[in-house]
N, C-alpha and C positions, 0 to 999 in steps of 0.2 A: 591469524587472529580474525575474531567476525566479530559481527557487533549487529545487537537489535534494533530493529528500526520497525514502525506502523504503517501500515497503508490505511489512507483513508479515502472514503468514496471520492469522487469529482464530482459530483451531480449535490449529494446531500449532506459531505463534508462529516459523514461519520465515521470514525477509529475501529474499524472490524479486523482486522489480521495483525498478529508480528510476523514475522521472517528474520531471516539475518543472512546478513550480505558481509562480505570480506572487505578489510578495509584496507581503503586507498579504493576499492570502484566506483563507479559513477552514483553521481546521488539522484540520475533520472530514472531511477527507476518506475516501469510501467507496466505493472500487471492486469489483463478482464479479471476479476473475479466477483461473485455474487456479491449484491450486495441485499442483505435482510430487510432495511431500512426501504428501500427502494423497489425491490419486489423485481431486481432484472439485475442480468449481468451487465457491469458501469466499468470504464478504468479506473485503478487505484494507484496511486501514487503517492511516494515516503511520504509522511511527515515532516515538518522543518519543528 
Protein backbone atom coordinates (compact mmCIF):
# COMPACT_ATOMS: atom_id res chain seq x y z
CA UNK A 1 0.00 0.00 0.00
CA UNK A 2 1.35 3.74 -0.46
CA UNK A 3 0.15 6.67 0.91
CA UNK A 4 0.53 10.51 -0.17
CA UNK A 5 2.52 12.77 1.51
CA UNK A 6 3.92 16.78 0.69
CA UNK A 7 7.10 18.10 0.51
CA UNK A 8 7.61 21.29 1.53
CA UNK A 9 10.54 23.81 0.95
CA UNK A 10 12.93 24.19 4.25
CA UNK A 11 14.03 27.68 3.38
CA UNK A 12 10.39 29.20 2.58
CA UNK A 13 8.10 26.50 4.07
CA UNK A 14 5.88 26.29 0.89
CA UNK A 15 3.61 22.89 -0.07
CA UNK A 16 5.10 22.33 -3.82
CA UNK A 17 5.06 18.53 -4.62
CA UNK A 18 3.07 15.15 -3.58
CA UNK A 19 4.73 11.78 -4.01
CA UNK A 20 3.82 8.76 -2.33
CA UNK A 21 5.87 6.58 -0.34
CA UNK A 22 4.92 2.85 0.97
CA UNK A 23 3.84 2.51 4.32
CA UNK A 24 5.71 1.66 7.32
CA UNK A 25 9.04 3.69 5.54
CA UNK A 26 10.71 6.27 7.04
CA UNK A 27 9.08 9.64 7.44
CA UNK A 28 12.70 11.43 6.86
CA UNK A 29 12.26 11.82 3.85
CA UNK A 30 14.72 14.29 1.99
CA UNK A 31 14.43 15.27 -1.47
CA UNK A 32 16.69 18.72 -3.70
CA UNK A 33 14.03 19.67 -5.68
CA UNK A 34 13.11 23.17 -7.13
CA UNK A 35 11.59 25.21 -5.47
CA UNK A 36 9.22 28.15 -7.46
CA UNK A 37 8.76 30.26 -4.43
CA UNK A 38 12.45 30.67 -3.89
CA UNK A 39 13.92 30.82 -7.37
CA UNK A 40 16.82 27.59 -6.49
CA UNK A 41 17.08 24.11 -5.88
CA UNK A 42 16.28 23.82 -1.52
CA UNK A 43 15.64 20.42 0.39
CA UNK A 44 12.15 19.40 0.75
CA UNK A 45 11.01 17.38 3.39
CA UNK A 46 7.32 15.55 4.20
CA UNK A 47 5.00 17.39 5.86
CA UNK A 48 3.84 16.48 9.45
Amino acid sequence: MREKVLLICSECLSRNYTTTIKKGEGKNLELKKFCKHCGKQTVHKISK
